[in-house]
C-alpha positions in Angstrom: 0.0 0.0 0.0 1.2 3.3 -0.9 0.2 6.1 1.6 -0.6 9.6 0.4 2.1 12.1 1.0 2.6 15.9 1.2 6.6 16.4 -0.1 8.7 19.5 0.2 12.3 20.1 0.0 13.9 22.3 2.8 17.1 24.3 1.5 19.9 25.0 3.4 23.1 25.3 4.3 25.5 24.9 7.9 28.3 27.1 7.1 30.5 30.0 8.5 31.1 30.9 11.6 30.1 34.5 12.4 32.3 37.0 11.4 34.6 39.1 14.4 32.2 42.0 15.2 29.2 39.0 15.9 31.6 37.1 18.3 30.5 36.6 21.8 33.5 38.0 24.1 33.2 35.5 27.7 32.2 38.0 30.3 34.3 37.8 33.9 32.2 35.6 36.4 30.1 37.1 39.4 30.8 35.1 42.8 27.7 33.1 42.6 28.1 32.3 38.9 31.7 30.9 40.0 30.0 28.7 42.7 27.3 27.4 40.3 29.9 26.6 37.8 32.3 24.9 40.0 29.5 23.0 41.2 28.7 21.7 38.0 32.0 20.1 37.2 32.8 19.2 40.0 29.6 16.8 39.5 31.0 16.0 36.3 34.0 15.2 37.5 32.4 12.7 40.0 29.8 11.3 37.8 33.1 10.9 34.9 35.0 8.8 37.4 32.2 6.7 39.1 29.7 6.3 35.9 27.2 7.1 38.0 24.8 10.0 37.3 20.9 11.0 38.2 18.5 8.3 38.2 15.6 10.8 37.2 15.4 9.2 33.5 15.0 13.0 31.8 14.6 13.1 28.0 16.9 13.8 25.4 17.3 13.6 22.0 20.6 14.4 19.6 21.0 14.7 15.8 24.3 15.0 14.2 24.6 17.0 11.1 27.4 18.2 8.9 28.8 21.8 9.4 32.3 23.1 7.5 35.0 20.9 9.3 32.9 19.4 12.1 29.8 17.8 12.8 27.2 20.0 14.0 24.8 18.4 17.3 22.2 20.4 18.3 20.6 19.0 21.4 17.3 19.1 23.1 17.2 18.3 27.1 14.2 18.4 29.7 15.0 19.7 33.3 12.8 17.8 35.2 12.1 19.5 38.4 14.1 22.4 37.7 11.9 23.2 35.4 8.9 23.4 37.8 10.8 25.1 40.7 13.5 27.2 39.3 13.4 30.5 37.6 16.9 30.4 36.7 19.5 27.9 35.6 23.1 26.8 34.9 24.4 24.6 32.8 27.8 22.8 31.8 28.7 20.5 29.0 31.6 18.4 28.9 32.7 15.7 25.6 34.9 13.3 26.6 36.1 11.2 23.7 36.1 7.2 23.2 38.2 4.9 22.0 37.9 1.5 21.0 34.9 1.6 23.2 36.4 3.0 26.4 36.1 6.7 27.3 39.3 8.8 27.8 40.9 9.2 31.1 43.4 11.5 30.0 41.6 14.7 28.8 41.6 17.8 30.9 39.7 21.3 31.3 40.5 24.4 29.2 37.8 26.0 31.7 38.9 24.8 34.7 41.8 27.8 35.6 39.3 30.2 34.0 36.4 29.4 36.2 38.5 28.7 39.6 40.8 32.0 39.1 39.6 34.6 35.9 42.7 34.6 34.1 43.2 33.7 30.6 39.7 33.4 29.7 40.0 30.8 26.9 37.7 31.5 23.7 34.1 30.5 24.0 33.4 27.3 22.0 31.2 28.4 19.4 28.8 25.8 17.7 27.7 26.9 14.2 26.4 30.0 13.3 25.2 32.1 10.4 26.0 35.1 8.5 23.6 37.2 7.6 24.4 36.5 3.7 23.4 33.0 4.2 20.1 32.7 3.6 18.2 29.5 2.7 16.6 29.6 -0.5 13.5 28.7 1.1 10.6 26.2 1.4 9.2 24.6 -2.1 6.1 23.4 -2.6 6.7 20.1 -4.0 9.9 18.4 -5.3 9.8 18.0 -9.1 12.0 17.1 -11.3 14.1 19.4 -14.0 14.5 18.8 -17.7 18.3 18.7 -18.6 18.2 21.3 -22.0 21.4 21.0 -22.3 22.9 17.6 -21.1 26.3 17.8 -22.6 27.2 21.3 -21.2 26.2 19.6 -17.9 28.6 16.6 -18.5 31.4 19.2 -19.7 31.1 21.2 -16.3 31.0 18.7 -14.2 34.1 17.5 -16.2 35.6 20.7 -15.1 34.6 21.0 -11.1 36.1 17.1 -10.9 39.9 18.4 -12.2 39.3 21.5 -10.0 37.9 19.4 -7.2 40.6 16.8 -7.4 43.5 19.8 -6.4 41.4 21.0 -4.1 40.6 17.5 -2.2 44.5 17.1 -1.8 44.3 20.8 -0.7 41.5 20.3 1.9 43.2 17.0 3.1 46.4 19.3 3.7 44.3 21.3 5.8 42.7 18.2 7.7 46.2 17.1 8.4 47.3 20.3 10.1 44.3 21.0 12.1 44.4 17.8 13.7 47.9 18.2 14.6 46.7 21.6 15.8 43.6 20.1 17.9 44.9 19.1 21.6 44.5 15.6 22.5 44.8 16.5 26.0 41.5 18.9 25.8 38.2 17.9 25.9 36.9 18.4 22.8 34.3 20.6 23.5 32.8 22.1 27.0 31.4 24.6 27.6 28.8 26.5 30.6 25.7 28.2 30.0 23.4 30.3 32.3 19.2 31.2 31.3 16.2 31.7 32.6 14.0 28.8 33.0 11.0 29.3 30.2 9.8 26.2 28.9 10.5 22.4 30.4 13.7 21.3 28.0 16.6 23.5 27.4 17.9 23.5 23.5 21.8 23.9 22.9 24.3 23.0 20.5 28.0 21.1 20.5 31.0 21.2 17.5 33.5 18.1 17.5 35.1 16.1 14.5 34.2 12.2 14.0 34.4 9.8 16.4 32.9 8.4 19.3 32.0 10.6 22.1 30.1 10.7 25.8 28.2 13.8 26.1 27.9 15.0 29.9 25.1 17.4 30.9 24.9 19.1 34.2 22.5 21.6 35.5 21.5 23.3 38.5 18.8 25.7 40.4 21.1 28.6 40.9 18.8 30.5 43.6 19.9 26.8 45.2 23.1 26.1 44.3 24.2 25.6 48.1 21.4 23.6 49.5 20.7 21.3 45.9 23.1 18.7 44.2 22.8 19.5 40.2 21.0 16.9 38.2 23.9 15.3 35.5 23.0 13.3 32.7 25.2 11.1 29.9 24.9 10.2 26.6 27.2 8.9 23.9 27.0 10.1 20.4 28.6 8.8 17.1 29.8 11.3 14.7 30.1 10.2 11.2 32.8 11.4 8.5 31.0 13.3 6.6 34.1 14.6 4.7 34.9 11.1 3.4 33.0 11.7 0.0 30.3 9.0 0.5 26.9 9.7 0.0 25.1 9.9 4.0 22.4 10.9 5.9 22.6 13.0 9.1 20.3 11.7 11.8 16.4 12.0 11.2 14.9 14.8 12.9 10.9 14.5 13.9 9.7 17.7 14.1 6.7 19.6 14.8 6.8 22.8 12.6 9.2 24.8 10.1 9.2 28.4 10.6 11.0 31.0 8.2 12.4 34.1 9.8 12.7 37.1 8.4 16.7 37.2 9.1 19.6 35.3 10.4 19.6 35.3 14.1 22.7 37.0 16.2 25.3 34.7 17.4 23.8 35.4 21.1 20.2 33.8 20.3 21.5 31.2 17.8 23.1 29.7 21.2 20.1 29.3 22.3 17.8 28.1 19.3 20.4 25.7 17.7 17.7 24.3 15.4 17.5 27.5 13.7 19.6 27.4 10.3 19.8 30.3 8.5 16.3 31.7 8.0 14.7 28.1 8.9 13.9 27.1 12.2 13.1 23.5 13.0 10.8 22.9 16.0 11.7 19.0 16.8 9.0 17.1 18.1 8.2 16.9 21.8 7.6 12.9 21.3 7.9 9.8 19.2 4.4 9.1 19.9 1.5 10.6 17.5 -2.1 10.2 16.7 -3.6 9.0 13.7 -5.2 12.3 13.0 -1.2 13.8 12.8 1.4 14.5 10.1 4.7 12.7 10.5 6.9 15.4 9.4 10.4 14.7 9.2 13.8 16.7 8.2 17.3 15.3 7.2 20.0 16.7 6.0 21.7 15.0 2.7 25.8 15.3 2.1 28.1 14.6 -0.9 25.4 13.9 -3.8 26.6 14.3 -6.9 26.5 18.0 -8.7 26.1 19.8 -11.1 23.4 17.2 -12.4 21.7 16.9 -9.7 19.8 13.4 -9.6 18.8 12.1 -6.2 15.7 9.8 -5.1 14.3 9.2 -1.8 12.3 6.4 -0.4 10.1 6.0 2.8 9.7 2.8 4.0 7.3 1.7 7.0 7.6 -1.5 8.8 6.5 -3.2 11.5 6.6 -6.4 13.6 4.4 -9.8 12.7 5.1 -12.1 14.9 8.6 -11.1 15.9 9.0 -10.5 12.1 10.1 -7.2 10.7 7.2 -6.9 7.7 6.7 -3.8 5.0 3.9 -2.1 6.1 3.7 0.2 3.3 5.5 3.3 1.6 5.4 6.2 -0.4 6.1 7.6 -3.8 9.8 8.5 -4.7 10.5 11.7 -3.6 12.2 12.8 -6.6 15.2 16.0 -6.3 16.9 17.6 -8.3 19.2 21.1 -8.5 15.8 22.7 -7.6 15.4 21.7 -4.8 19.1 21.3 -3.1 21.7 23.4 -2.7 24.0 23.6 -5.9 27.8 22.9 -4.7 30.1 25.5 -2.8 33.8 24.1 -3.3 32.3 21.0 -4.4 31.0 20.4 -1.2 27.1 19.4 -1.0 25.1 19.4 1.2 20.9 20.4 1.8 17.7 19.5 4.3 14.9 17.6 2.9 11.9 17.5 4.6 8.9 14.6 3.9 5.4 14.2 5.3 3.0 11.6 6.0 -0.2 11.9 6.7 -1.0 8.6 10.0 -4.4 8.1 9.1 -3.9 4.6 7.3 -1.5 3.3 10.0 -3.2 1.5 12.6 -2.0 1.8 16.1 1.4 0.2 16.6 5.2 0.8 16.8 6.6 1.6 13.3 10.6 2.1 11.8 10.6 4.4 9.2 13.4 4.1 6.3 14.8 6.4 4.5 16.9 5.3 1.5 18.7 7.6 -0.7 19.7 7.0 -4.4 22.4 9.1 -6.0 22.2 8.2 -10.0 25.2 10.5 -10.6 27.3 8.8 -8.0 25.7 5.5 -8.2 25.7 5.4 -3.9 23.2 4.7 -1.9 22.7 6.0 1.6 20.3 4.9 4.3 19.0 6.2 8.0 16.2 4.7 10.0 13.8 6.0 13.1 10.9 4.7 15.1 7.6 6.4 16.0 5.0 5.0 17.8 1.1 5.7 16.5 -1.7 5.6 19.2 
């Protein structure tokens, strides 16, 4: 069974970092801001050596997208109590790397002198942001595909962007080489503390760090009680793909709830705090994995290294579910069908684009379903794939 769908293509791109005038400078600490930071890692600390961390089960979700030289991994997380009691918060973030399945011992702070004694303020770890002459192109319709009038001017550009991309793929693998010579081993490879006032129950921010394998620590506190409350600390261990390799992938799948154009690119100070706000387009994820059958599944990906200028790219959404301990097609839809009107063309031969699909969960009956999202690149010849589960009431 085919279900009926509603397709558009969401166009956009991670890029830049802001320019000098939009950088935030890190501000000296007030006495109390000290105490609530301090308190933080040292709760990381304790929670990094013993494994042990809150038993409140809060929820969190991650999604790992491709940026200029790292991966990009905005994060939603729920504060629990704090949320319900606290007009105020602090926050601290620590990435510990892992290797060969075991987490590193030997990583230290950057923050550490910073926070116990003001001196050498180190630079704030900046996610991604956006300047304001990076706009998406915007939200179409529906995907269609473009005629090709002139197919063998196509083949003779792309003919040219390979020599030119080949010198500049040794070039950019130069560049790899030297920055991680320049990136300290001994350094976590990205921390960072955040103070806001408590407005909703979850509390969005955003991480940078290259591929690899990584536990993600997450501490918070009251901070009208920083002496009379232990902060809440939470892990979580992400995978970071190489997205730089060439090969056709997928970021992860991103459930979401609305997508909003802005009128402009936010400032460096609020994209902190709205990481799923790219450009123009801002991503509301959704609040749970659960829906009725009166919703729209709405999902948004982001797609890296298809092929360009010829643009030929084909998605399909599979559903399944379990018979009998079996996974079993439930149904899917039609190819989603895109082309160099609906994604970004290249910048340095780099690619990269959101596509957003929807799916109306009136035909689904109420169970637990995996939905699969396979890519076809027909310039390439790749294939990429990325899965996620909902559950229909």
């Amino acid at each position: 069974m085919r279900v009926p769908v509603g397709v558009v293509a969401l166009v956009v791109s991670i890029g830049a970092s802001a320019g000098a005038a939009d950088r935030l400078v890190r501000k000296p600490l007030a006495s109390d801001e000290r105490a609530a930071v301090l308190a933080l890692m040292n709760a990381v600390d304790l929670a990094q050596q013993t494994d042990v961390v809150s038993s409140d089960p809060l929820a969190w979700q991650a999604h790992v997208l491709k940026s200029t030289d790292v991966a990009y991994v905005p994060f939603q997380l729920a504060l629990g109590d704090v949320a319900r009691t606290a007009k105020t918060a602090a926050m601290y973030i620590r990435v510990v790397s892992r290797h060969d399945g075991y987490r590193s011992a030997e990583e230290t702070s950057a923050l550490r002198e910073w926070v116990t004694t003001g001196t050498l303020p180190p630079a704030r770890m900046e996610t991604v942001t956006f300047g304001p002459g990076e706009l998406p192109i915007g939200l179409a319709t529906r995907s269609s595909r473009r005629s090709v009038a002139a197919p063998a001017e196509a083949s003779a550009v792309l003919a040219l962007r390979q020599r030119q991309y080949e010198r500049d793929r040794a070039a950019d693998a130069e560049a790899h080489r030297n920055e991680a010579n320049q990136r300290d081993p001994y350094r976590f490879p990205f921390e960072e503390y955040y103070f806001f006032d408590v407005k909703s129950p979850h509390v969005d921010r955003a991480l940078a760090v290259p591929p690899g394998e990584y536990d993600v620590f997450a501490a918070f506190v009251d901070r009208g009680r920083v002496k009379t409350s232990s902060p809440t600390v939470v892990r979580h261990t992400i995978a970071v793909p190489d997205f730089w390799n060439l090969e056709l992938r997928l970021s992860s799948v991103i459930l979401v709830s609305g997508v909003h154009t802005l009128k402009a690119a936010l400032p460096t100070k609020d994209q902190i705090e709205r990481p799923y706000t790219w450009g123009r387009a801002e991503v509301v994820p959704a609040a749970t994995t659960t829906f009725g059958r009166d919703d729209v599944l709405s999902v948004v990906y982001q797609l890296c290294n298809y092929g360009a200028p010829d643009t030929d790219v084909v998605a399909e959404y599979n559903f399944y579910h379990q018979v009998d301990g079996r996974r079993v097609l439930f149904n899917h839809t039609l190819p989603q069908e895109l082309t160099n009107d609906d994604l970004p063309l290249p910048i340095q031969w780099e690619t990269q684009g959101f596509v957003m699909q929807e799916v109306p969960l009136r035909p689904f009956a109420p169970d637990t379903y995996e939905l699969e999202i396979v890519v076809r690149d027909r310039l390439t010849r790749s294939r990429a794939a990325e899965t996620i589960t909902f559950t229909v009431k």
